[in-house]
C-alpha positions as CSV (number, residue, x, y, z in Angstrom):
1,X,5.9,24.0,10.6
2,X,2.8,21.9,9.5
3,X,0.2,24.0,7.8
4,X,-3.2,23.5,9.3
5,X,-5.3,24.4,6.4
6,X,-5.8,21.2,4.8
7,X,-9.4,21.6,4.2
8,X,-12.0,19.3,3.4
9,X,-10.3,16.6,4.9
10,X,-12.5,15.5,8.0
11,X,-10.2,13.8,10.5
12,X,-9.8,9.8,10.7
13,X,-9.5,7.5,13.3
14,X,-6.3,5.8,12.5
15,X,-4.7,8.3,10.2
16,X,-2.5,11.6,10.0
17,X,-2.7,13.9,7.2
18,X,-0.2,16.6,7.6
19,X,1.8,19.4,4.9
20,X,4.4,21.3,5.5
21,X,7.4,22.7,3.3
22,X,5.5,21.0,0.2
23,X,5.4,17.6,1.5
24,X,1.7,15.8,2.3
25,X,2.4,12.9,4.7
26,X,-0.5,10.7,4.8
27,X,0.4,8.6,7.8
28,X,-1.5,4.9,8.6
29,X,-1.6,5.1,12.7
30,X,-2.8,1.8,14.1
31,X,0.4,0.8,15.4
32,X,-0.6,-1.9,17.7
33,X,-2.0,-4.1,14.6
34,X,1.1,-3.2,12.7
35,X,-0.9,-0.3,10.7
36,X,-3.6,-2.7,9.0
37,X,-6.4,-1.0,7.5
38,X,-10.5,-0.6,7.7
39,X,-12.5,0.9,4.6
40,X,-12.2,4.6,6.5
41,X,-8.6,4.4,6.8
42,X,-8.4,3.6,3.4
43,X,-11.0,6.4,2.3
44,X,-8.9,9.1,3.9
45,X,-5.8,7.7,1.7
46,X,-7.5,7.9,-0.9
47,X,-9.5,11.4,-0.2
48,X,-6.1,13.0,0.7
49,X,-5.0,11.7,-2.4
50,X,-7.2,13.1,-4.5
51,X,-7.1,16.1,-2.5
52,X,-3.2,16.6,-3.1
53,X,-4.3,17.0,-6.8
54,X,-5.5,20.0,-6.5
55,X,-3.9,22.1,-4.0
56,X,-0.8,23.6,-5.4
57,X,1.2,23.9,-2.0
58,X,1.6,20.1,-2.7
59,X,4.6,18.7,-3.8
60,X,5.3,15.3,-3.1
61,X,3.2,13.0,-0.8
62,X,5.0,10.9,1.8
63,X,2.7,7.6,2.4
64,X,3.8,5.5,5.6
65,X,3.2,3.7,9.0
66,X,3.6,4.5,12.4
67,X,5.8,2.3,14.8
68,X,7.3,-0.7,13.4
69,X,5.5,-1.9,10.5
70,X,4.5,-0.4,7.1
71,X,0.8,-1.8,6.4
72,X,-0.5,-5.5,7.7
73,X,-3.1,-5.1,5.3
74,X,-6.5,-5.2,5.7
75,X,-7.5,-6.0,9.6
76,X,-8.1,-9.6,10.3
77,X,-9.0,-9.7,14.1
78,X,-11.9,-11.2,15.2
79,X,-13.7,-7.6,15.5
80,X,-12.2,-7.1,12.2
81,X,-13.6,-9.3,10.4
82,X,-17.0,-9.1,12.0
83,X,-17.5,-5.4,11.4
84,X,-17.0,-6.2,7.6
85,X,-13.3,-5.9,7.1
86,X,-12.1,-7.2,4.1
87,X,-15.3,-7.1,2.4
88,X,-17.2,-5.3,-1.1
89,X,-16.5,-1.6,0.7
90,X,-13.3,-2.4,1.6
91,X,-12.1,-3.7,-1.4
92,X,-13.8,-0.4,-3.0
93,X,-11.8,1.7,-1.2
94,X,-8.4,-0.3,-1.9
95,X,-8.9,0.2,-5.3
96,X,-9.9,3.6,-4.9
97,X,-6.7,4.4,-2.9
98,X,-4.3,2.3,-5.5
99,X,-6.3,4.6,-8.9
100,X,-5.9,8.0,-6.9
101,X,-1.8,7.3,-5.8
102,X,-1.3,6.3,-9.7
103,X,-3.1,9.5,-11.3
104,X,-1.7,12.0,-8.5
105,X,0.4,14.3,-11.1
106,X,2.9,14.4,-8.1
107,X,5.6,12.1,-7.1
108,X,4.6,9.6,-4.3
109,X,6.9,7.9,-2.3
110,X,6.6,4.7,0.4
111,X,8.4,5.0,3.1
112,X,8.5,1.4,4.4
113,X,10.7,0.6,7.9
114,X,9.2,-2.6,8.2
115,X,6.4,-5.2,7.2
116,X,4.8,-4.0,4.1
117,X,2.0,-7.3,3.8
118,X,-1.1,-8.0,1.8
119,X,-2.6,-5.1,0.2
120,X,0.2,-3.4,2.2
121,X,2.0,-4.4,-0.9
122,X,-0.1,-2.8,-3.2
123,X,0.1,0.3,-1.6
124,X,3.5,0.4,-1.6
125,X,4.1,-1.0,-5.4
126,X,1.8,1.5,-6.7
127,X,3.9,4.8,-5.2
128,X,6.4,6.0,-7.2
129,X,9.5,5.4,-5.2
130,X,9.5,2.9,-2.8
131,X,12.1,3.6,0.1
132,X,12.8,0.8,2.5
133,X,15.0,0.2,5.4
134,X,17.3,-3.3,5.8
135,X,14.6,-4.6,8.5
136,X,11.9,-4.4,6.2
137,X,9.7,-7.3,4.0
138,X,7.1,-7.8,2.1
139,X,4.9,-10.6,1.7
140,X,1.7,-11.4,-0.2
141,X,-0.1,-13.4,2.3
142,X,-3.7,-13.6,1.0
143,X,-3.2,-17.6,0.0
144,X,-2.5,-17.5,3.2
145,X,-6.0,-17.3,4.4
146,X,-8.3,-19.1,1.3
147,X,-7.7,-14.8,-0.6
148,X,-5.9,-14.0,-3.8
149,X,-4.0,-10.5,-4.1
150,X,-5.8,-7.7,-4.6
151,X,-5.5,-3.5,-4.7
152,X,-3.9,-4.4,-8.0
153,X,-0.9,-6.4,-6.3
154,X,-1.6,-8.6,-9.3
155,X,-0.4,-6.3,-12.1
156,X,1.8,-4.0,-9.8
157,X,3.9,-7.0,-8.9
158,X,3.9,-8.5,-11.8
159,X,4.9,-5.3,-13.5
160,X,8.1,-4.5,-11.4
161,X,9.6,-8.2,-10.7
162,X,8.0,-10.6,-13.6
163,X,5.3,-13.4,-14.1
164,X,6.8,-15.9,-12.3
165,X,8.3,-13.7,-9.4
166,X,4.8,-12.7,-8.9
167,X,3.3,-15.9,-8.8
168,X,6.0,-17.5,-6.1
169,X,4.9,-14.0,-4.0
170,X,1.5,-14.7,-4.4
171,X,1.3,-18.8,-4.4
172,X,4.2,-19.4,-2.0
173,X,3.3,-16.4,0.6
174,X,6.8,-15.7,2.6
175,X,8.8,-12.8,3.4
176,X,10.8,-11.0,0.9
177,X,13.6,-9.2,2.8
178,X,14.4,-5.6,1.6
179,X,17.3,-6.6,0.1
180,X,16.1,-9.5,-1.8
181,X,13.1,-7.3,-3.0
182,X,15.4,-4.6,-4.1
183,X,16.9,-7.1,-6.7
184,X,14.0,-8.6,-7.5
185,X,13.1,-4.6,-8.6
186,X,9.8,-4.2,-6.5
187,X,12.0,-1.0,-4.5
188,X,13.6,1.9,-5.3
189,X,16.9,1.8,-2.6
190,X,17.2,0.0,0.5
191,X,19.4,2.1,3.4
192,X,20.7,1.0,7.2
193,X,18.0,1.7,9.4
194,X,19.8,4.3,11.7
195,X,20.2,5.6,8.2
196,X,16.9,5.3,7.0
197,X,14.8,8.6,7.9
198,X,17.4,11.1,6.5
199,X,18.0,9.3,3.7
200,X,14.1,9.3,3.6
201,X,14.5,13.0,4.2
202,X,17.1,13.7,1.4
203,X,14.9,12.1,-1.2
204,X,11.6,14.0,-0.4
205,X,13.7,17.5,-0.6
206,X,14.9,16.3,-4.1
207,X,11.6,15.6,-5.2
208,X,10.5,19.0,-3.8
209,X,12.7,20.9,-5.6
210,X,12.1,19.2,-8.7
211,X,10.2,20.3,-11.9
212,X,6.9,19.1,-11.0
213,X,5.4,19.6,-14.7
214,X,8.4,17.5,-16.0
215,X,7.4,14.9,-13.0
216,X,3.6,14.9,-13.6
217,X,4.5,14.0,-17.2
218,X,7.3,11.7,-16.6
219,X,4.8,9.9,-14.3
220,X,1.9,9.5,-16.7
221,X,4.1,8.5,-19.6
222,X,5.3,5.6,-17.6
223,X,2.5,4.3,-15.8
224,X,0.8,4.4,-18.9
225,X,3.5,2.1,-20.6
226,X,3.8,-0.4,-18.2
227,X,0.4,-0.3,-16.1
228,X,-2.2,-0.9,-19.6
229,X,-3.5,-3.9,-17.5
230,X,-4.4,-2.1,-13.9
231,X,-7.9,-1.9,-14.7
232,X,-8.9,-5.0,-16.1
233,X,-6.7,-6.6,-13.0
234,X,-8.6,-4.6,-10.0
235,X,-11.9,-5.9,-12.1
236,X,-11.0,-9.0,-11.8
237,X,-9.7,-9.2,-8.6
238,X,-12.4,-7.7,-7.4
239,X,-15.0,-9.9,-8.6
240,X,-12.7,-13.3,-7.4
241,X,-12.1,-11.7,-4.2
242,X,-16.0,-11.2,-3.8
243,X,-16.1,-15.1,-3.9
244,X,-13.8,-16.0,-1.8
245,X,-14.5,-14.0,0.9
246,X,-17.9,-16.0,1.1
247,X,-15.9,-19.5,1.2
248,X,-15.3,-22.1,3.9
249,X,-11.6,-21.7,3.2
250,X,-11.5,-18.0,4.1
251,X,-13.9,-18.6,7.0
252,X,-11.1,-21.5,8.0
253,X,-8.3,-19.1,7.6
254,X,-9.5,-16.4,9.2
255,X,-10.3,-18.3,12.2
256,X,-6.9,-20.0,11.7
257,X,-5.0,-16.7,11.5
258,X,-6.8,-15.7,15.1
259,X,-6.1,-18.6,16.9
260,X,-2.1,-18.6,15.3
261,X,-2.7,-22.4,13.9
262,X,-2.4,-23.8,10.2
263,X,-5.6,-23.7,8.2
264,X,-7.1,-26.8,6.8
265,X,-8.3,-26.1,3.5
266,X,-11.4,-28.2,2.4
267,X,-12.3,-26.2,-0.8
């Protein structure tokens, strides 16, 4: 059964927390806008993050989506947009979420059904396994709308699939299919859909059961090997994503993404 006592955790609009039998699923709830995110949804990732540290009845953490979809990224409706999404506390939070999942000592693992886009990607790419069904994709659509990749999409990707695999991701935004991505290296294992949440299920109860000192360990000594660029990356996508998000060409592709046309760049 869940165990209720997951203190100092205030409750968030648009997000479960839950434990039970050594698992913390951190769930994104905002269905209807295939899970995208606002700074508080992002701040409780990243609070029960950081929170998993240091309550030993934690095991592994389970991150995922509600309904159909994985993450959309940050929200980009009109009320979005206006009330700041997207912006310097936003993109704080991101990179708060993307540091705490990397220097949890226990395993995380993305459980992705479906889309996984924008810094939807990032979250997934900076768990430790990344579980996807056959419907899923992923796609880095920030050039999509006058952005660059950000939550560290730019060393994560780069990390699992290659330079130039992360460039065509980033400069050429379409979907990677789950089973393309699984070649490419940016997932862990790709299962049937009716398949997926036991196979989801099986995994977790591995991890579980595991030696979590030999994980924590395992964990570090990797990321440490083949992240050394994280930091200066969220510095400097920071500081360019500061920028554009005061351009005409975002301005144009935001208003272009909520009226489903083709921006026109001018920049």
């Amino acid at each position: 059964m869940p165990d209720s006592r997951i203190d100092k955790l205030p409750p968030v609009t648009g997000l479960c927390v839950a434990l039970a039998d050594g698992v913390l699923s951190v769930t994104i709830d905002r269905p209807q806008s295939l899970n995208s995110l606002t700074a508080s949804v992002l701040a409780g990732i990243a609070d029960a993050m950081e929170w998993a540290a240091t309550d030993p009845r934690v095991k592994v953490v389970r991150l995922g989506g509600t309904g159909r979809g994985f993450c959309s990224g940050a929200g980009m409706s009109a009320d979005d947009v206006a009330g700041g999404a997207g912006g310097t506390a936003t993109i704080t939070e991101i990179n708060r979420t993307v540091r705490a999942i990397i220097a949890l000592p226990h395993p995380v693992v993305a459980v992705v059904q479906g889309p996984a886009a924008g810094v939807g990607v990032s979250l997934a790419l900076a768990c430790d396994l990344v579980l996807t069904s056959d419907k899923a994709f992923f796609m880095l659509a920030f050039t999509k709308i006058g952005l660059m990749p950000d939550g560290g999409a730019s060393a994560l990707v780069a990390a699992a699939a290659g330079r130039i695999r992360a460039m065509r991701m980033a400069l050429l935004p379409e979907r990677l299919p789950a089973a393309e991505a699984l070649s490419w290296g940016l997932v862990s294992a790709v299962y049937p859909d009716e398949d997926f949440e036991a196979e989801v299920d099986r995994v977790l109860s591995r991890l579980v059961a595991g030696p979590a000192v030999a994980f924590a360990k395992t964990k570090n000594a990797i990321n440490a090997a083949t992240l050394t660029e994280l930091e200066p990356t969220l510095k400097r996508e920071f500081d360019g994503q500061v920028t554009l998000l005061r351009s005409p060409d975002f301005a144009e592709g935001a208003r272009a993404f909520q009226q489903r046309r083709s921006p026109v760049f001018t920049d």
